[in-house]
C-alpha positions as YAML, in Angstrom:
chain: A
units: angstrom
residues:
- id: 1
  name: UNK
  ca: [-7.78, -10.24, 14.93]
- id: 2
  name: UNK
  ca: [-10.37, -10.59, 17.64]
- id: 3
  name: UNK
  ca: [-8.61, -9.02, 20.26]
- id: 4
  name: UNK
  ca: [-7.71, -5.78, 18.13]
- id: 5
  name: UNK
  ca: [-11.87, -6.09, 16.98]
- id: 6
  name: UNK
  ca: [-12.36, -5.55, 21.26]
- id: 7
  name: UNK
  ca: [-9.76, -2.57, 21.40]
- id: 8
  name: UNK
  ca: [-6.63, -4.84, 21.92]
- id: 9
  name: UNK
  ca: [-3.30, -3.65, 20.60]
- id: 10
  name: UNK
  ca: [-3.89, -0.46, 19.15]
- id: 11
  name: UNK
  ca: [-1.89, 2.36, 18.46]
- id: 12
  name: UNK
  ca: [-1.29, 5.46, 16.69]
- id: 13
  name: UNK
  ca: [1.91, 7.06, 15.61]
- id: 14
  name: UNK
  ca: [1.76, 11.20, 14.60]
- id: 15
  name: UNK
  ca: [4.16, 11.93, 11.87]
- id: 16
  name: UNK
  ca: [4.49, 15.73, 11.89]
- id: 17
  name: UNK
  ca: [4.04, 17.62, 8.43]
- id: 18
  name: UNK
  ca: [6.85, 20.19, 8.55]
- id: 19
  name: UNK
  ca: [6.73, 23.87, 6.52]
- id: 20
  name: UNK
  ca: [9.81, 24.16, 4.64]
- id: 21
  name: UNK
  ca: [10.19, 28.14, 5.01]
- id: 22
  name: UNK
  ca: [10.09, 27.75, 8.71]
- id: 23
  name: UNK
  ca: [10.11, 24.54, 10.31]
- id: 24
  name: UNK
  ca: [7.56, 24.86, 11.93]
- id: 25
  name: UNK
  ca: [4.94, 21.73, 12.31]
- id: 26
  name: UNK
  ca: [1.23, 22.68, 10.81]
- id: 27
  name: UNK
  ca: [-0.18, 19.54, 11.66]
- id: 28
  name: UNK
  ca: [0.54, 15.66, 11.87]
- id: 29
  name: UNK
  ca: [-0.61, 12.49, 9.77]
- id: 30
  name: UNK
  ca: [-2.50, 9.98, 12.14]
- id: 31
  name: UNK
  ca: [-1.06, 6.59, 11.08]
- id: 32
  name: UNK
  ca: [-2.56, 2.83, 12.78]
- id: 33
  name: UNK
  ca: [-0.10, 0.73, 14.91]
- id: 34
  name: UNK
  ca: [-1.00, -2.43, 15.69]
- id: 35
  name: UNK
  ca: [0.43, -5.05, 18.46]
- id: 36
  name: UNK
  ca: [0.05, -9.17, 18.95]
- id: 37
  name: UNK
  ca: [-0.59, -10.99, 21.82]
- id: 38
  name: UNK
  ca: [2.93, -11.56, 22.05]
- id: 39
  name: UNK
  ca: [3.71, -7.99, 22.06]
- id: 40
  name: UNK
  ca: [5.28, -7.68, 18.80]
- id: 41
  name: UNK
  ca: [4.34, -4.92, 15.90]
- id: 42
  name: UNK
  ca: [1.99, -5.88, 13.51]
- id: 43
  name: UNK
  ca: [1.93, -4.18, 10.10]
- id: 44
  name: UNK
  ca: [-1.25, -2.39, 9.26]
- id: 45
  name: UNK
  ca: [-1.44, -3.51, 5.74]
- id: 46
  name: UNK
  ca: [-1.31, -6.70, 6.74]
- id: 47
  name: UNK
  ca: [-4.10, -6.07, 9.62]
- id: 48
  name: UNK
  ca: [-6.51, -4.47, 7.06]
- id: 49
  name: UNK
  ca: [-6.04, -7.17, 4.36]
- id: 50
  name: UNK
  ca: [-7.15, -9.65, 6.60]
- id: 51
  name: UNK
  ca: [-10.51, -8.19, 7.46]
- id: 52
  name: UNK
  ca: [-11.44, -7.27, 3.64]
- id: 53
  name: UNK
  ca: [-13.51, -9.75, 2.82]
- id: 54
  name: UNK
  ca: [-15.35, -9.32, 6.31]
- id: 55
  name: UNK
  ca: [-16.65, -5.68, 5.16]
- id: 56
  name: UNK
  ca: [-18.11, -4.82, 8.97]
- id: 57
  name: UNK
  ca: [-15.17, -6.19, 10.81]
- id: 58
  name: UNK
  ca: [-13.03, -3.89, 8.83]
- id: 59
  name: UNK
  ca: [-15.64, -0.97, 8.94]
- id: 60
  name: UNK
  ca: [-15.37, -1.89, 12.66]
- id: 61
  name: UNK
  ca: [-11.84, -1.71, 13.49]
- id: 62
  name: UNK
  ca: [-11.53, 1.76, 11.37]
- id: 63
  name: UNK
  ca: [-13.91, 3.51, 13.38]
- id: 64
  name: UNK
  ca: [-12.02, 2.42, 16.31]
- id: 65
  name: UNK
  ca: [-8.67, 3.42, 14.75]
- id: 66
  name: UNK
  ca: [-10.26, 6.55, 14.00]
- id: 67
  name: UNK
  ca: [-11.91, 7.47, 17.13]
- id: 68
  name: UNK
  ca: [-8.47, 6.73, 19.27]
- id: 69
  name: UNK
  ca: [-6.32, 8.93, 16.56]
- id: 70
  name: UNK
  ca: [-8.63, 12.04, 17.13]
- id: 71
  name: UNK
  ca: [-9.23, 11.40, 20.91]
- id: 72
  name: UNK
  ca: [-5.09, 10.84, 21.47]
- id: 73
  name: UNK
  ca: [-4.51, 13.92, 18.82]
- id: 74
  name: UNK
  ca: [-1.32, 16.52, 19.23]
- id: 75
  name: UNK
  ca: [-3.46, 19.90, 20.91]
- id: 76
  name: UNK
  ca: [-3.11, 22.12, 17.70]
- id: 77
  name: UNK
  ca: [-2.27, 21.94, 14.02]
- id: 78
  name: UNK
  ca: [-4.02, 20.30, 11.55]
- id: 79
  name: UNK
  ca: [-5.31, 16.44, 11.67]
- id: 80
  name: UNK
  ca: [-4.59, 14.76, 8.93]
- id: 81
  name: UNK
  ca: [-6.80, 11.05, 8.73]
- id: 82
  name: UNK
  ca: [-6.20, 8.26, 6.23]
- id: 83
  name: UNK
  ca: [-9.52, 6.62, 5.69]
- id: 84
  name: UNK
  ca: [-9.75, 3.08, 4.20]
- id: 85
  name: UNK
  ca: [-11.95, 3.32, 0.96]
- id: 86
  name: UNK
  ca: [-13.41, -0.16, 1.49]
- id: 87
  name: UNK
  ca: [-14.45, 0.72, 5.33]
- id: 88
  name: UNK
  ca: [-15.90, 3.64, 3.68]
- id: 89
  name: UNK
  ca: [-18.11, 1.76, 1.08]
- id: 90
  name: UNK
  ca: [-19.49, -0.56, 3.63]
- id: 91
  name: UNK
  ca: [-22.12, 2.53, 4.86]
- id: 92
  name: UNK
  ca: [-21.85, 4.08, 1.16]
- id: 93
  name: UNK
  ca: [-25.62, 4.27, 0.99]
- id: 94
  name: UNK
  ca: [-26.45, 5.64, 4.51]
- id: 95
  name: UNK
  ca: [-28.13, 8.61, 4.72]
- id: 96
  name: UNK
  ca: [-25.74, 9.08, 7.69]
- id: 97
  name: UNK
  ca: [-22.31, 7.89, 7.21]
- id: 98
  name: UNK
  ca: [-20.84, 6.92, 10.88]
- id: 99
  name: UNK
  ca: [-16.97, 8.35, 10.06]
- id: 100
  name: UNK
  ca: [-18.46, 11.51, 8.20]
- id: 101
  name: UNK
  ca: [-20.17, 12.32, 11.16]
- id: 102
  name: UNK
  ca: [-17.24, 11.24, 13.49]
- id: 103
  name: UNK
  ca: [-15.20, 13.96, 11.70]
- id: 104
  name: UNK
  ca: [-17.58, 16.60, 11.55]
- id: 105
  name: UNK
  ca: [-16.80, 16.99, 15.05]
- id: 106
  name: UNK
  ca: [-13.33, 17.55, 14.73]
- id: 107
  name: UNK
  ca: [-12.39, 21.24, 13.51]
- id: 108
  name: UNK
  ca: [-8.53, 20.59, 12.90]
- id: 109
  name: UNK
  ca: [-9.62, 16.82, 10.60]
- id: 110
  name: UNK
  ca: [-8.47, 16.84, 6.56]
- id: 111
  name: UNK
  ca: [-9.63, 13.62, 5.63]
- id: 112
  name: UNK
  ca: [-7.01, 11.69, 3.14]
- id: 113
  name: UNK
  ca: [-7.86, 9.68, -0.03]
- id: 114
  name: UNK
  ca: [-4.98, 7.35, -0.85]
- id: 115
  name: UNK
  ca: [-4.48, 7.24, -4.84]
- id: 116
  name: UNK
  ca: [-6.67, 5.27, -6.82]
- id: 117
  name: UNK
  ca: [-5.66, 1.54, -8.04]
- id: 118
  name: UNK
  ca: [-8.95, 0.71, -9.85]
- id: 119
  name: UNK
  ca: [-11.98, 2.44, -11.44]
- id: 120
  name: UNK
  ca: [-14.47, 1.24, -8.17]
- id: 121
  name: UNK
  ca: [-11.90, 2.74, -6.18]
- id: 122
  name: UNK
  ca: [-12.25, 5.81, -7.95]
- id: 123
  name: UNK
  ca: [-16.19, 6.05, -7.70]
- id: 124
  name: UNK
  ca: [-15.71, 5.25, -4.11]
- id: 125
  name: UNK
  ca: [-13.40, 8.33, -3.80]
- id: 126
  name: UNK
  ca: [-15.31, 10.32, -5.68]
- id: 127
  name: UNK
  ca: [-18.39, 9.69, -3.02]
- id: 128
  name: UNK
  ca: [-15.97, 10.14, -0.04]
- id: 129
  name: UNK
  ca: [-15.50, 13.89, -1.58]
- id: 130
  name: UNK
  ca: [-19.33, 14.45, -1.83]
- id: 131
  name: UNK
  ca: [-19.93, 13.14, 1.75]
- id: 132
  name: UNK
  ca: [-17.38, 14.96, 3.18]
- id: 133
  name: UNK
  ca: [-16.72, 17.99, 1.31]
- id: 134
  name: UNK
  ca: [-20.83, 18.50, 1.85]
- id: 135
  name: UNK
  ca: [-19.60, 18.18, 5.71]
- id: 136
  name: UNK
  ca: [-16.95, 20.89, 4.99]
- id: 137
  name: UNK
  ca: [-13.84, 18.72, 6.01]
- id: 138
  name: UNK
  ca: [-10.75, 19.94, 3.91]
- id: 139
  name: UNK
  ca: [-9.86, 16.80, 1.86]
- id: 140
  name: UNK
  ca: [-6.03, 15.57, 0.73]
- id: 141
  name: UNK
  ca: [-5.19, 13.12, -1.95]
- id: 142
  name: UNK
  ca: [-2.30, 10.82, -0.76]
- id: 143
  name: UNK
  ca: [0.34, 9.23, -3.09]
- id: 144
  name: UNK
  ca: [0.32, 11.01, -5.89]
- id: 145
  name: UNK
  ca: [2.45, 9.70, -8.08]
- id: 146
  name: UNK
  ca: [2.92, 6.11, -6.64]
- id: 147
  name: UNK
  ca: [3.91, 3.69, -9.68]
- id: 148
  name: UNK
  ca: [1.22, 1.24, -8.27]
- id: 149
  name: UNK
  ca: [-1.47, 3.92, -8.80]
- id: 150
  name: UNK
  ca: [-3.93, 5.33, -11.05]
- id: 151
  name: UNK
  ca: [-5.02, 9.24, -10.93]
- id: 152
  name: UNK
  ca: [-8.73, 10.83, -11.04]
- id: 153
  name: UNK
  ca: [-8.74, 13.93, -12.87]
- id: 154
  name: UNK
  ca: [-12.04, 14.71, -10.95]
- id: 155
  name: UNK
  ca: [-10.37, 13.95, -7.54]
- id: 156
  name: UNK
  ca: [-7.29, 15.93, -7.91]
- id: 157
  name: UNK
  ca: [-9.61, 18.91, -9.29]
- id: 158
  name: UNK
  ca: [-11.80, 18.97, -5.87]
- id: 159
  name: UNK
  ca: [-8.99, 18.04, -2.89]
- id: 160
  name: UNK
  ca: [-7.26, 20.70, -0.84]
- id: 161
  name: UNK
  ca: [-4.15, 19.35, -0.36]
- id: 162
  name: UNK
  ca: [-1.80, 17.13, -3.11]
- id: 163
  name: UNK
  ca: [0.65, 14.93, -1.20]
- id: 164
  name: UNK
  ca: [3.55, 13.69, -3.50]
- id: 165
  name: UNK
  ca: [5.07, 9.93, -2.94]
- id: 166
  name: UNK
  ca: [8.02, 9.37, -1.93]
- id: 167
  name: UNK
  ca: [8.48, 7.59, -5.61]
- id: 168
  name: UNK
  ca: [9.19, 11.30, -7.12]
- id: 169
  name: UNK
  ca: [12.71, 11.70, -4.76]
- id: 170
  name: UNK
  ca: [13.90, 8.79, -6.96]
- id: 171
  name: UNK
  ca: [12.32, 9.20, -10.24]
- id: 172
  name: UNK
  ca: [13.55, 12.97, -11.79]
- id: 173
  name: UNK
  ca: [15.97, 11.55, -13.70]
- id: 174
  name: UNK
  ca: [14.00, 10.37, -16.57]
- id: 175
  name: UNK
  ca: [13.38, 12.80, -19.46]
- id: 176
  name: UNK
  ca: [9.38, 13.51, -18.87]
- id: 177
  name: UNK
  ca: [9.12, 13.59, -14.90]
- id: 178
  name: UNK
  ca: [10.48, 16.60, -13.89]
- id: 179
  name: UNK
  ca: [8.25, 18.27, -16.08]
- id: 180
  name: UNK
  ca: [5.30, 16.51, -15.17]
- id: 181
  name: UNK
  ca: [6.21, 17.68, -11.44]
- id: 182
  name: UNK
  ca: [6.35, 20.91, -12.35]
- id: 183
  name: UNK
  ca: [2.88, 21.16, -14.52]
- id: 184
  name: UNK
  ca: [1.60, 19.66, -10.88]
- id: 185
  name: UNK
  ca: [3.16, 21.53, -9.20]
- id: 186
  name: UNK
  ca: [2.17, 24.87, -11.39]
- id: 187
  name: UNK
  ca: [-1.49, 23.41, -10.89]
- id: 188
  name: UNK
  ca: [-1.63, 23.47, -7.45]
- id: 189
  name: UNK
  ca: [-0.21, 26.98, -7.19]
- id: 190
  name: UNK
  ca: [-2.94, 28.26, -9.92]
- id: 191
  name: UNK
  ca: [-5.67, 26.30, -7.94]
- id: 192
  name: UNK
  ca: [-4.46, 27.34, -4.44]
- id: 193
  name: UNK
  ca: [-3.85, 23.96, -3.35]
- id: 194
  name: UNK
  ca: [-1.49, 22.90, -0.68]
- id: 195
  name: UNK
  ca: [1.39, 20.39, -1.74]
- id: 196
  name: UNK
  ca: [3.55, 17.75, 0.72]
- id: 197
  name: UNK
  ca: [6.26, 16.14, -0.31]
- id: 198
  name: UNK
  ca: [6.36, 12.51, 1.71]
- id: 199
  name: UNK
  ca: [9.36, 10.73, 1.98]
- id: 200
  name: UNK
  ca: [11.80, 13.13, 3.38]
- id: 201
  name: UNK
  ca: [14.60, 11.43, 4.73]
- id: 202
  name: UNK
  ca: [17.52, 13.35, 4.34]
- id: 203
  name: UNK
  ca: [18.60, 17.10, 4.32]
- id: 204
  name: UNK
  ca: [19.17, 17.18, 0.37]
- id: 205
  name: UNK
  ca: [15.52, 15.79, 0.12]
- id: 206
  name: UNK
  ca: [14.18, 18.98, 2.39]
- id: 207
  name: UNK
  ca: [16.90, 21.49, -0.01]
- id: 208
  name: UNK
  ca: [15.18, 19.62, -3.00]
- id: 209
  name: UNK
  ca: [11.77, 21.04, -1.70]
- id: 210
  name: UNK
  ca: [12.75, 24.35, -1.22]
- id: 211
  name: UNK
  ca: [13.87, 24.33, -5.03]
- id: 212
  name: UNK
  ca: [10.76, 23.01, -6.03]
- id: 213
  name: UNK
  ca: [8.84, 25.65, -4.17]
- id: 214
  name: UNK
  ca: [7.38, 22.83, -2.13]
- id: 215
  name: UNK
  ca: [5.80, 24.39, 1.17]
- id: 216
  name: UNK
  ca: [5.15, 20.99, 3.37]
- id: 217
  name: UNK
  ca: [7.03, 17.82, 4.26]
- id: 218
  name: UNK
  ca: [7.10, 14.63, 5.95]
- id: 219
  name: UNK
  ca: [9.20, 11.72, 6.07]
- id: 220
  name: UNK
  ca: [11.55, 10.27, 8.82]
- id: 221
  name: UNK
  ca: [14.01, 13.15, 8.53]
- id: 222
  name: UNK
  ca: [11.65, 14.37, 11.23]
- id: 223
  name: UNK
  ca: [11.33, 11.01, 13.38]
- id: 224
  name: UNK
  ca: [12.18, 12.40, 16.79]
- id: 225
  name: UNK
  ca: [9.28, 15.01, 16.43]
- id: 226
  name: UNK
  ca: [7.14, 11.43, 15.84]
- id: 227
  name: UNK
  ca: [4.42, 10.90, 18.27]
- id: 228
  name: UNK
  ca: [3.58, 7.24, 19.13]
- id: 229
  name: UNK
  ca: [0.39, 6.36, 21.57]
- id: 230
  name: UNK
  ca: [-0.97, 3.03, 22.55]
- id: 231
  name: UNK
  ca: [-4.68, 2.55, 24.02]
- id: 232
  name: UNK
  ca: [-4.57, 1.28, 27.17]
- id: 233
  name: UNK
  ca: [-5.87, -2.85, 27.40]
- id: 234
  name: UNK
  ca: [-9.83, -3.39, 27.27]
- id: 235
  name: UNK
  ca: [-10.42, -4.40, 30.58]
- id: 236
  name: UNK
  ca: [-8.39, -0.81, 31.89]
- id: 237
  name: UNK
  ca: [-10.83, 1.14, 29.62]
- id: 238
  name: UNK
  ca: [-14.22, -0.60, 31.00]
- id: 239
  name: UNK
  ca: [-12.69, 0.26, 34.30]
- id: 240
  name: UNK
  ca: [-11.98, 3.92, 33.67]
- id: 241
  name: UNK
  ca: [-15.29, 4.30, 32.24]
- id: 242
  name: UNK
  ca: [-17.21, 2.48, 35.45]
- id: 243
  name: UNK
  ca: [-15.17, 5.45, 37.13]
- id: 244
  name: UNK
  ca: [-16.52, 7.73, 35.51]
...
């Protein structure tokens, strides 16, 4: 955990998210990658478990997450950047907010809010719309629909882009979800919002978005357009910079 705290180990992967109608890419999903001593993959739930109960370590080692997945960032199309709610909080009363202004600066960010799974982490999304809608960053709500998660009317009023979890490819079965799809996605229609589907992994999940009128996708269907980038070790950074 120390080393990654210095810079250590790393990475970012791009997922592209893919327009139905055309193919084209509009943008890509910034995800954290993370690498031992040993060399091996680490996964990032795991990595940002660990730090929770060590609020600035965490706040810490988002900012540098952050700051590599806009500085390594595909040259156009949209940036899409998952911020951790807790990292968030621990500057919640700041006048300035260090990752509100980090993203100001970007043109192309859309700052994601992963689904709620209590009422604090509600509030605390709630507050990550004020601080960055008043910055005018486009905002998405992530995993709608999750069966682990809870849904804020007031947050899926205000965001700009609905992202659907992968959960709905495997839950339209039942007698009340496909029409609860549909009144969402009728809402985001009537509300101009923009809706992803996440999870696409096949070519019957992309043909089930175009019947849904779905306009945006992601999933590994697309994994050879994936971008993966690792930061280079600390000591080759301090050198590049003495360089400079």
């Amino acid at each position: 955990m120390l080393a990654l705290l210095e810079g250590q180990g790393l990475g970012v992967e791009y997922q592209p998210i893919v327009e139905v109608a055309s193919g084209n890419i509009i943008g890509h999903e910034a995800l954290a990658r993370f690498r031992g001593a040993d060399g091996r993959n680490l996964p990032p739930e795991r990595v940002f478990c660990a730090l929770h109960d060590s609020p600035l370590s965490l706040f810490q080692l988002e900012l540098k997450i952050k700051k590599l997945q806009i500085l390594q960032a595909p040259e156009s199309g949209l940036l899409f950047l998952n911020i951790d709610q807790d990292a968030f909080a621990t500057f919640l009363d700041e006048a300035c907010h260090p990752l509100v202004e980090l993203l100001a600066g970007h043109p192309r960010a859309v700052v994601e809010i992963i689904e709620n799974s209590s009422i604090s982490d509600a509030q605390v999304s709630i507050a990550m719309l004020g601080r960055f809608g008043s910055a005018g960053i486009p905002m998405a709500l992530d995993d709608i629909g999750a069966r682990d998660s809870l849904v804020s009317l007031d947050v899926l009023a205000r965001v700009d882009y609905l992202k659907l979890a992968r959960d709905w490819l495997n839950r339209l079965s039942g007698p009340h979800d496909r029409p609860l799809l549909h009144s969402l996605l009728d809402f985001a229609r009537q509300s101009g919002k923009a809706v992803v589907l996440e999870g696409v992994e096949t070519a019957e999940h992309l043909q089930l978005a175009r019947r849904l009128g779905i306009g945006l996708v992601q999933g590994y269907l697309f994994r050879p357009r994936f971008v993966q980038v690792w930061a280079p070790p600390a000591h080759r950074q301090e050198q590049a910079g003495a360089l400079a």
